[in-house]
C-alpha positions as CSV (number, residue, x, y, z in Angstrom):
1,X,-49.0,-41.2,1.6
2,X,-50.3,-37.9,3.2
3,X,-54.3,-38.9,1.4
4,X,-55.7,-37.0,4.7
5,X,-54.2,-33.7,3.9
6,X,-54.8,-31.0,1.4
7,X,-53.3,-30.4,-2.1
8,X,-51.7,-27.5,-0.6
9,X,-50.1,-29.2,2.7
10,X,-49.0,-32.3,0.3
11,X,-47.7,-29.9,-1.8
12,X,-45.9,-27.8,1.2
13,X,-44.7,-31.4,2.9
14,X,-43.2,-32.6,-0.4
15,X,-41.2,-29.2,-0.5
16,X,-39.7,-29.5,2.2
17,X,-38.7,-32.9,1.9
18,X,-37.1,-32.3,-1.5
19,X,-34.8,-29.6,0.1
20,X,-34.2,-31.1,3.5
21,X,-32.8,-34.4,1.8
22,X,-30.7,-32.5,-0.9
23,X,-29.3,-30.2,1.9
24,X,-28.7,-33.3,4.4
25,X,-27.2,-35.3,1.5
26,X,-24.8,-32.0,0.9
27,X,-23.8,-31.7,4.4
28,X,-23.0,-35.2,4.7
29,X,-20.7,-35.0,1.9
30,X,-19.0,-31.9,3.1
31,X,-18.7,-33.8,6.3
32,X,-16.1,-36.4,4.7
33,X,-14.8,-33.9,2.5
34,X,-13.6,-31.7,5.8
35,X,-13.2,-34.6,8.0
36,X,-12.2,-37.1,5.9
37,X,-10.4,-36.4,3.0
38,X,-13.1,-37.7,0.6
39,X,-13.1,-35.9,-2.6
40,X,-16.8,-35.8,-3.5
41,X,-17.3,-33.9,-7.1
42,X,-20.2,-33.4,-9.2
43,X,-21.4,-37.0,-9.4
44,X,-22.3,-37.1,-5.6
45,X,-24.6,-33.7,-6.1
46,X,-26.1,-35.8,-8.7
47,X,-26.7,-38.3,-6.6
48,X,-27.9,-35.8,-3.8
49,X,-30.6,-34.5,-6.3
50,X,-31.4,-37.8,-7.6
51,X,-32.2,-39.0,-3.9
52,X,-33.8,-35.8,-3.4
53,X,-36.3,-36.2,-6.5
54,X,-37.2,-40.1,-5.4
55,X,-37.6,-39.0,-1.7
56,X,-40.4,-36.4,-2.7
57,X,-41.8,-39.0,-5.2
58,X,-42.3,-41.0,-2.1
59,X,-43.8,-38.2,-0.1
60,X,-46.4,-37.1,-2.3
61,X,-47.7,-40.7,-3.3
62,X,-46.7,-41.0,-7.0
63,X,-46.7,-45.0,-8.0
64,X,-45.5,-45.8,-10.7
65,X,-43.4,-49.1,-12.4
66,X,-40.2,-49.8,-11.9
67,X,-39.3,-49.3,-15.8
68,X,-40.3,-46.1,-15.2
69,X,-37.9,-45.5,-12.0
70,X,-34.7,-46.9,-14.0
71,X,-35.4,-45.3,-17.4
72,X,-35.7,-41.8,-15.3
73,X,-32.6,-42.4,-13.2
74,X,-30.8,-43.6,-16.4
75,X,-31.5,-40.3,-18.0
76,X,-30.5,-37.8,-15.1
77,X,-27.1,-39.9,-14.5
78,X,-26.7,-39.3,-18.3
79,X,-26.2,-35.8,-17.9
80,X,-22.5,-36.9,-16.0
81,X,-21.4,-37.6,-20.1
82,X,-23.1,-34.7,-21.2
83,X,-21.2,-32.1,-18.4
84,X,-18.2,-34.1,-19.2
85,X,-18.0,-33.4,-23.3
86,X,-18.9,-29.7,-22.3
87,X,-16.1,-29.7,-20.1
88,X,-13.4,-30.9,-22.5
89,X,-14.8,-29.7,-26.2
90,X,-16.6,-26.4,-25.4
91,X,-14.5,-25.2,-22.3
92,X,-11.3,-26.9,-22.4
93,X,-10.3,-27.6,-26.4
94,X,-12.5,-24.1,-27.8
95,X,-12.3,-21.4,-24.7
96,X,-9.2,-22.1,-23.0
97,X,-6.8,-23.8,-25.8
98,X,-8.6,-21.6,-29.0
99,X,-9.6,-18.7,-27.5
100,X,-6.8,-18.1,-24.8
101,X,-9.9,-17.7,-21.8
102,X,-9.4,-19.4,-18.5
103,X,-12.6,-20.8,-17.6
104,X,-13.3,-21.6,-13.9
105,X,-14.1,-24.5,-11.7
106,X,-17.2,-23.4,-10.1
107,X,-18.7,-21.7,-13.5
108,X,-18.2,-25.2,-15.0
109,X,-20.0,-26.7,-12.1
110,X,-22.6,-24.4,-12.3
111,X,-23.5,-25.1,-16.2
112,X,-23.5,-28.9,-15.1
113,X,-26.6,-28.1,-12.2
114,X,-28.1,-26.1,-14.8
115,X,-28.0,-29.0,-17.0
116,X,-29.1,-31.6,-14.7
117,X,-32.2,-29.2,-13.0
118,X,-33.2,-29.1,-17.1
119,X,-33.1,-32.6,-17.4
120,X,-35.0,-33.2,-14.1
121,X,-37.8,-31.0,-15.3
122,X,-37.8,-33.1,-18.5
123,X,-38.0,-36.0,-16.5
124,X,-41.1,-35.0,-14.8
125,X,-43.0,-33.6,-17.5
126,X,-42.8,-36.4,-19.5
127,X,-41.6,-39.8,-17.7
128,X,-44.3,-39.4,-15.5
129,X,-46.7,-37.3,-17.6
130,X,-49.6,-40.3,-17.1
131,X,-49.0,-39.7,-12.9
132,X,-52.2,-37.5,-12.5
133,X,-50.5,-36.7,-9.2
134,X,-48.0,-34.8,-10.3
135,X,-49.7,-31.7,-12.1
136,X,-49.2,-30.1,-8.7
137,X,-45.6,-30.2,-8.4
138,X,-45.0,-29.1,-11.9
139,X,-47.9,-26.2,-12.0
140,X,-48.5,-25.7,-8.6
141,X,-46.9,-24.0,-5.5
142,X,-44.3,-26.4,-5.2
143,X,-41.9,-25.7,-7.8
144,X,-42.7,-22.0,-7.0
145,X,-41.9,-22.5,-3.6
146,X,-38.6,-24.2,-4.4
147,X,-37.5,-21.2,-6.7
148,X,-38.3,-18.8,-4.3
149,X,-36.3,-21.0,-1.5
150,X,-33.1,-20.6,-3.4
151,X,-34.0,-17.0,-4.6
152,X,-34.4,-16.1,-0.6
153,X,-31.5,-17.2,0.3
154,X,-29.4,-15.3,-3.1
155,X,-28.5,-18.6,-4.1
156,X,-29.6,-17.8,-7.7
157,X,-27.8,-14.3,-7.9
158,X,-24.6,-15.2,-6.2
159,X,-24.0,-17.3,-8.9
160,X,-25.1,-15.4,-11.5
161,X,-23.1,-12.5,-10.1
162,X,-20.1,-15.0,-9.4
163,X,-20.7,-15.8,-13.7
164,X,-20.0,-12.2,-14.2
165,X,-17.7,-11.8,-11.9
166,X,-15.5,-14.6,-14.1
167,X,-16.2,-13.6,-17.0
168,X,-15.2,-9.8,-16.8
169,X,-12.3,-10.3,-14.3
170,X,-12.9,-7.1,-12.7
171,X,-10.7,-8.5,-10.0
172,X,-8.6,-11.3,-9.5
173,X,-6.6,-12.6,-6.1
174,X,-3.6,-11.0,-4.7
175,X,-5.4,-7.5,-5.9
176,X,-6.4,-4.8,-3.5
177,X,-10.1,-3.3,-3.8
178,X,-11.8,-0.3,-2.0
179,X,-15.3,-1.3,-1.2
180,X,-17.0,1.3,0.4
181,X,-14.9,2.3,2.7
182,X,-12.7,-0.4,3.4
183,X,-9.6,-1.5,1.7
184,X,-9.1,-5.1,1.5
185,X,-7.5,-8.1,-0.3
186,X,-8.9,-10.7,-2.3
187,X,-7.8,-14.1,-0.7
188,X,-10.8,-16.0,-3.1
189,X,-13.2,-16.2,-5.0
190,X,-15.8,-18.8,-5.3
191,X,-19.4,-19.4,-6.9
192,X,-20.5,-17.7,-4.6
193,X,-19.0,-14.9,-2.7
194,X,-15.5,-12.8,-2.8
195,X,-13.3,-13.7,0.4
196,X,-11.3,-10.2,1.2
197,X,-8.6,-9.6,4.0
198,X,-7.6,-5.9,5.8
199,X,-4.7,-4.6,6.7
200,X,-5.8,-5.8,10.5
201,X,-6.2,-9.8,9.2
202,X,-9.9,-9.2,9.2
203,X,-11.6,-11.8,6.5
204,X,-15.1,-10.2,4.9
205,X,-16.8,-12.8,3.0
206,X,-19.5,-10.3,0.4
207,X,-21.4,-12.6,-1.8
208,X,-20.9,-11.7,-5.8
209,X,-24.5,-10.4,-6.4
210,X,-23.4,-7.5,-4.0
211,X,-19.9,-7.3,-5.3
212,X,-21.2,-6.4,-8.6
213,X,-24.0,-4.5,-7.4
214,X,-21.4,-1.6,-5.5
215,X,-18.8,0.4,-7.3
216,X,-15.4,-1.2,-6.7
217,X,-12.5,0.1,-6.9
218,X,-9.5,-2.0,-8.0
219,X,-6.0,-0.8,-6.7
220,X,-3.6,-3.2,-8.5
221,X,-5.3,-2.8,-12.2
222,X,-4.1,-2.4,-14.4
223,X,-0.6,-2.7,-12.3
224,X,-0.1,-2.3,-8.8
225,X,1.4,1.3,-8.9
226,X,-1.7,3.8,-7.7
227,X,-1.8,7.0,-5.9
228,X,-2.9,7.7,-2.4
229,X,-3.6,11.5,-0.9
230,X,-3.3,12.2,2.7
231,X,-4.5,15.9,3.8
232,X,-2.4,18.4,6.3
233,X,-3.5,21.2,7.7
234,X,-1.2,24.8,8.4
235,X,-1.9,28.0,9.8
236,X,-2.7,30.8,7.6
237,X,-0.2,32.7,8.0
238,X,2.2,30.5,6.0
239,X,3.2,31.2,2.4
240,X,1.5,28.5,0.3
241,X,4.3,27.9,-2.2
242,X,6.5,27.4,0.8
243,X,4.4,25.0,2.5
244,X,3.8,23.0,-0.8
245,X,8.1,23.0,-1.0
246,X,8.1,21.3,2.3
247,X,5.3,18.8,2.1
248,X,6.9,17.8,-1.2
249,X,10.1,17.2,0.7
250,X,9.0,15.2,3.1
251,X,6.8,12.7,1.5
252,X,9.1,12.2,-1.5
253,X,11.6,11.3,0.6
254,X,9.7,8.7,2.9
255,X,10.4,5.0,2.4
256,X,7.9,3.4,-0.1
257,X,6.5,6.2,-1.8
258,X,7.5,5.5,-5.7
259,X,10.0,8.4,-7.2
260,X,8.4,8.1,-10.2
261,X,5.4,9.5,-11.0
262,X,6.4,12.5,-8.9
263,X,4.6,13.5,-5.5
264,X,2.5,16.1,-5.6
265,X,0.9,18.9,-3.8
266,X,-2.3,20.6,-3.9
267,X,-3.9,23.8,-1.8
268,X,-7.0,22.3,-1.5
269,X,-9.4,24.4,1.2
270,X,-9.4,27.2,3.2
271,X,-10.8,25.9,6.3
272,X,-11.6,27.4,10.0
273,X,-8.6,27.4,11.6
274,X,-6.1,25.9,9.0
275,X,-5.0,26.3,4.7
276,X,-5.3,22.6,4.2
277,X,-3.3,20.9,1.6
278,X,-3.5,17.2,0.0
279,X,-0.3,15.2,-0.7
280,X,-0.9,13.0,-3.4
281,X,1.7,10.0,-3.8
282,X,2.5,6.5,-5.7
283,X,2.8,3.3,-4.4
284,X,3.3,-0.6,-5.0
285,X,1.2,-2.9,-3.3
286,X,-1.2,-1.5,-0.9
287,X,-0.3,-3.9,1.9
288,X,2.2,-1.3,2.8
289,X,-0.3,1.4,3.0
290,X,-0.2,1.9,6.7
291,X,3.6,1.9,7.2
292,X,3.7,4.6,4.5
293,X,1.2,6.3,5.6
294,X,3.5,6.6,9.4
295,X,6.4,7.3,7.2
296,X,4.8,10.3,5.7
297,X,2.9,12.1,8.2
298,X,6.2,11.3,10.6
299,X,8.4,13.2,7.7
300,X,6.2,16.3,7.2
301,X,6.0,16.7,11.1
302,X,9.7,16.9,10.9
303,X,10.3,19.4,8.3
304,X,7.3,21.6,9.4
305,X,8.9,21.7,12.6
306,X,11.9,22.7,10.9
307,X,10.9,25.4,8.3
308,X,8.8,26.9,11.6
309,X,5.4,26.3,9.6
310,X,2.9,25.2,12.4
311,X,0.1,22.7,12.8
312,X,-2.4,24.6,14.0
313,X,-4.5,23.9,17.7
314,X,-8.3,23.6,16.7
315,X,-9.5,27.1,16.5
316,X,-11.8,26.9,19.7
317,X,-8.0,26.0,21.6
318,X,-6.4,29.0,23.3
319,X,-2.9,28.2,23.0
320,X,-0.4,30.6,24.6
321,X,3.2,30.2,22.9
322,X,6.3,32.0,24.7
323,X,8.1,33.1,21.7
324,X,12.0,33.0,21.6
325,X,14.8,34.7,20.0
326,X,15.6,33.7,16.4
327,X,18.0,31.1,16.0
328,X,19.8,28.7,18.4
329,X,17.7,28.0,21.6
330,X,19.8,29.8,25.1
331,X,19.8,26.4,26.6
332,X,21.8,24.8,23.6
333,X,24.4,27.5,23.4
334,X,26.9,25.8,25.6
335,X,26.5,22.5,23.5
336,X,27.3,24.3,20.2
337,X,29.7,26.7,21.1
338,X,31.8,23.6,23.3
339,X,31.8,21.7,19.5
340,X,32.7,24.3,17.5
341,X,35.9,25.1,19.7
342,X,36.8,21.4,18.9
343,X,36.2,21.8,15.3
344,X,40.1,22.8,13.5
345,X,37.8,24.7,10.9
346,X,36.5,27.1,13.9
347,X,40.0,26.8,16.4
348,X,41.0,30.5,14.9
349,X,38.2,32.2,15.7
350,X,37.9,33.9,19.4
351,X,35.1,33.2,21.9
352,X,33.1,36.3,21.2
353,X,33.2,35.1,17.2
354,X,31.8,31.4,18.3
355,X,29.1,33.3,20.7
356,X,28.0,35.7,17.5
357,X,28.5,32.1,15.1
358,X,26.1,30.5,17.4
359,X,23.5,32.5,18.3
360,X,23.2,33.2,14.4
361,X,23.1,29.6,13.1
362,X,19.5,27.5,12.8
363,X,19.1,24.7,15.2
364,X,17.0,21.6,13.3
365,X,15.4,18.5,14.1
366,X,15.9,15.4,11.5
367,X,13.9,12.9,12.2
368,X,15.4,8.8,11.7
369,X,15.4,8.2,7.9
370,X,15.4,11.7,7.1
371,X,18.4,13.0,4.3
372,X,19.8,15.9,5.7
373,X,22.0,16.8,2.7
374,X,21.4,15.0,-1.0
375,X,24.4,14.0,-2.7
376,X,24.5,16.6,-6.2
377,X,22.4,19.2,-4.5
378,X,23.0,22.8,-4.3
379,X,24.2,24.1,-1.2
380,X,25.4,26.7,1.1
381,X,25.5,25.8,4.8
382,X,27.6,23.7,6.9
383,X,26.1,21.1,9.9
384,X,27.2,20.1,13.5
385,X,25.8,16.8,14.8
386,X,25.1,17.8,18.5
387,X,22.7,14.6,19.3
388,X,22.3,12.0,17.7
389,X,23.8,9.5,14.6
390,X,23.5,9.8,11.1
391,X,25.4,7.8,7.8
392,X,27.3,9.0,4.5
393,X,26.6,7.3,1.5
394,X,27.9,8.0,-2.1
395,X,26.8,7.6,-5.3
396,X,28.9,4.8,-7.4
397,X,28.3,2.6,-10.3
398,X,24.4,3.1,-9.7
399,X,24.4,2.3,-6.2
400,X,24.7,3.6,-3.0
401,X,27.7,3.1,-0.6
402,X,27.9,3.8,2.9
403,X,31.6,5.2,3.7
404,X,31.2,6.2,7.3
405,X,29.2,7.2,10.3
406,X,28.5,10.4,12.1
407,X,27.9,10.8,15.8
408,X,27.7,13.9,18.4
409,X,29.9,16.7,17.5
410,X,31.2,15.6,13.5
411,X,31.1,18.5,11.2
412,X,29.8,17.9,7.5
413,X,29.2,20.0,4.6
414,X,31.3,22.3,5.3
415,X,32.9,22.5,1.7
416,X,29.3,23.9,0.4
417,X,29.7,26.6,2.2
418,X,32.8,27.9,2.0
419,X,33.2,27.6,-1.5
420,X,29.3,26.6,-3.5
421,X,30.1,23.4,-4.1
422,X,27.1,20.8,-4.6
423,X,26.7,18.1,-2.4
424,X,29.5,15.6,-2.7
425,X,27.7,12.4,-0.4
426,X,24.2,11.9,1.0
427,X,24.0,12.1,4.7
428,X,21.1,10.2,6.1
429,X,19.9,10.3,9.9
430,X,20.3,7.0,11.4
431,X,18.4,8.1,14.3
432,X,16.8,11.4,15.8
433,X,19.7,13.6,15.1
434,X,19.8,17.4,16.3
435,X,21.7,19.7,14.0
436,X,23.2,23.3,14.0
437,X,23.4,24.4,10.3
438,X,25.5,27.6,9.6
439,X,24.7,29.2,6.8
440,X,26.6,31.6,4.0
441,X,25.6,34.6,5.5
442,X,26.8,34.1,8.9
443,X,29.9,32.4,7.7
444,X,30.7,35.7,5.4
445,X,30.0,37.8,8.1
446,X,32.8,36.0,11.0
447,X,35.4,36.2,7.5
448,X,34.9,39.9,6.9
449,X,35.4,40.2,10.7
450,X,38.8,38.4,10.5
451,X,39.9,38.8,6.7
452,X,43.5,37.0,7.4
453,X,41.5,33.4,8.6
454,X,40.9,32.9,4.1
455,X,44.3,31.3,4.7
456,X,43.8,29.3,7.2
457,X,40.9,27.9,5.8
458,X,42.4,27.5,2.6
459,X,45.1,25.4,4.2
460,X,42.2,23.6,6.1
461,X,40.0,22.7,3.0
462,X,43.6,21.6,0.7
463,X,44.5,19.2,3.7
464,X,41.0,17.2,3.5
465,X,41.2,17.8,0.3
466,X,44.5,15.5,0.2
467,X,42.8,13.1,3.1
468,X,40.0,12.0,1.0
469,X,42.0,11.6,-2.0
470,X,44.2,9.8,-0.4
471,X,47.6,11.3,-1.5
472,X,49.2,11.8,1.6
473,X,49.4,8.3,1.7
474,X,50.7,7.6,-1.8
475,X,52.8,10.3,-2.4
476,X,56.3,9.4,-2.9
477,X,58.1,12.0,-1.4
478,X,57.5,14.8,1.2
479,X,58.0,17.6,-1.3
480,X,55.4,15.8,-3.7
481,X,53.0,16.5,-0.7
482,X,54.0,20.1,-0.2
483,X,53.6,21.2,-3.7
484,X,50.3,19.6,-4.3
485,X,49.1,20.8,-0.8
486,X,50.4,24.8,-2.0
487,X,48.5,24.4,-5.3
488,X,45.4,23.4,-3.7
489,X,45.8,25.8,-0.7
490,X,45.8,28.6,-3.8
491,X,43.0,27.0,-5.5
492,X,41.1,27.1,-2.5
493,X,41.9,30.4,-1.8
494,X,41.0,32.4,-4.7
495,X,37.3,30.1,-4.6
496,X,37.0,31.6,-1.2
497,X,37.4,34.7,-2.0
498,X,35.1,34.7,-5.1
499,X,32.1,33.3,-3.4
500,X,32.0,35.3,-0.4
501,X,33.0,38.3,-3.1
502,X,36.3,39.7,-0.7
């Protein structure tokens, strides 16, 4: 057809026409597929390559008989019977059914073009071995240049590395990778690249051949529990044991870190203007990643803030801090002291007691989430709600109950202090909450002050005593009450006086 040109532009012209009808004849069927709704499988890319092969027959000139066209087209169609045996014998009844291995789509589809480019290069070589004009496209620069066509565009080593990819299951959808620095998760994977998703609902679409060729890490094998680190940095004059107490604290009790395997805490540099340290923790699926992340960092602010351990200012910052006196802050005196008159457990002592009670007692921030006491833990301090709301919850029958709500000036814990108890509920802030905790020391101090308030207390602690166990209300007589409230009144007695050793 093209007699005026040279064996290299035929060659070139016949190229190109192979690959332009295959791709058109692709696209079209893509088209209905899309558009459509017309399911178009494997036989229609044998059809495109087919067309493809005649088309560049046409191009380049070969003549030949028409016995020779149908016994050619005959053969390559033959290879739909061939992929199809494959299919059910070698991947279906053997791999899958014998050998327990999922085989998938695309690999199956990609044996079955392997075949049929095998076939087609049988075809030529020797259906149309007498065509002189052929030599060319067999030998010469055209097949080269179609080899290199698909190797250009990593059409060759997507698939390959989409046949490893199957094979070894490094990954499979639903799991979470890190590649590079990006943490995504796999939506799909297809013959030829890995479809990924952020945390943001950004799609990255990495063909296989680089998939296989980085280091990935998989964060959901072989399960989907796997540890994540996040670093903090505190000045240097904090004790490191202390610091590592408090981070500990605070990201074990943030919502979705796993309790088991245990959080843990590492001194990990001494840097220029902080200690740094690196909280390792557990999670499920990493989807949650950044909301634990928030829930962590928001935690150790919290309880840093409250043990007085400071996030340092970078150390080129000139930060000028007004220190003040130890304890409650001046401007919250009046706030405290008005609550603790209200409180029956304080209404004995005398104004200058409350003042000294006050100003001795540690003011703390919890923030919402936050357990300010654990039910079953050790304890020795008392709390006043001045802002904020919190909830009790106890331990029953392997779950946790909420029995009742604190707001702005409710007392709690108070029976840890005044006689060692451990915890007897879990109190959890429901919102920012601002607490005054009194601790053993000051509490012993005001009772040494005033010796005869043990009774009073004692009286206190046997009446709530009664409350929460609800005899006042089921005891049949009034001298029922009396006695049990007298034996408790001496129980609660002699405990006071043992702990705070009177």
């Amino acid at each position: 057809m093209f007699k005026a040109f040279s064996e290299i532009e035929r060659e070139t012209i016949t190229v190109i026409a192979f690959l332009g009808t295959f791709f058109v004849a692709v696209g079209v069927g893509r088209f209905l597929k899309r558009r459509a709704g017309v399911r178009l499988g494997l036989l229609f890319r044998l059809f495109a390559l087919v067309l493809a092969f005649y088309v560049a027959l046409w191009v380049y000139g070969v003549h030949s008989s028409w016995r020779n066209h149908v016994g050619a087209l005959a053969i390559l169609l033959s290879t739909a019977l061939v992929v199809a045996l494959i299919n059910r014998y070698i991947w279906d009844l053997y791999f899958e059914k014998r050998q327990q291995t999922p085989i998938p789509h695309f690999l199956r589809e990609v044996i079955g073009g392997l075949i049929f480019l095998v076939t087609l290069l049988l075809v030529l070589s020797y259906g149309y071995h007498a065509e002189a004009q052929l030599t060319g496209i067999l030998a010469g620069s055209g097949v080269v240049a179609i080899i290199l066509g698909f190797a250009g565009q990593n059409f060759l080593a997507g698939i390959i590395g989409g046949i490893s990819i199957q094979l070894n299951r490094p990954y499979k959808g639903g799991d979470w990778l890190q590649v590079g620095e990006r943490f995504a998760e796999v939506m799909e994977i297809n013959w030829r690249s890995t479809r990924l998703r952020t945390n943001d609902g950004i799609y990255l679409d990495i063909p296989n051949n680089e998939m296989v060729s980085h280091e990935i890490v998989n964060l959901h094998y072989p399960t989907e529990v796997h540890a994540m680190r996040i670093r903090v940095g505190v000045e240097y004059k904090n004790r490191p044991n202390r610091v590592k107490d408090a981070l500990f604290r605070a990201a074990s009790s943030a919502d979705g870190v796993l309790p088991e395997p245990k959080v843990r805490v590492f001194l990990v540099d001494f840097a220029e203007s902080a200690v740094i340290y690196e909280i390792k923790f557990y999670m499920g699926n990493h989807s949650r990643i950044n909301e634990i992340n928030d829930a962590i960092r928001t935690n150790v602010w919290y309880e840093l803030k409250r043990q007085g351990i400071t996030i340092p200012f970078p150390i080129r910052t000139l930060h000028v801090e007004r220190r003040t006196a130890p304890g409650a802050a001046f401007e919250d005196y009046d706030e405290a002291r008005t609550t603790l008159r209200e409180e029956p457990l304080f209404e004995y002592l005398s104004d200058a007691q409350i003042d000294n009670l006050v100003k001795q007692a540690r003011l703390n921030y919890f923030g919402r989430g936050e357990r300010v006491i654990q039910e079953g833990a050790e304890g020795d301090s008392m709390f006043v709600l001045l802002r904020g709301a919190a909830r009790v919850w106890v331990s029953k029958n392997g779950s946790s109950i909420p029995i009742a709500t604190l707001s702005a000036g409710d007392c709690f814990g108070e029976m840890s202090l005044l006689t060692g108890e451990s915890r007897t509920a879990t109190v959890q802030a429901e919102s920012d909450c601002y607490v005054l905790e009194i601790g053993k020391p000051v509490m012993a101090e005001v009772i040494r002050e005033s010796p005869d308030c043990l009774e009073r207390l004692s009286e206190l602690l046997a009446r709530r005593k009664m409350e929460n166990e609800g005899i006042l209300k089921e005891a049949a007589s009034q001298a029922q009450n009396e006695k049990t409230e007298r034996e408790y009144t001496a129980s609660f007695l002699h405990r006071l006086r043992t702990f705070f050793e009177l």
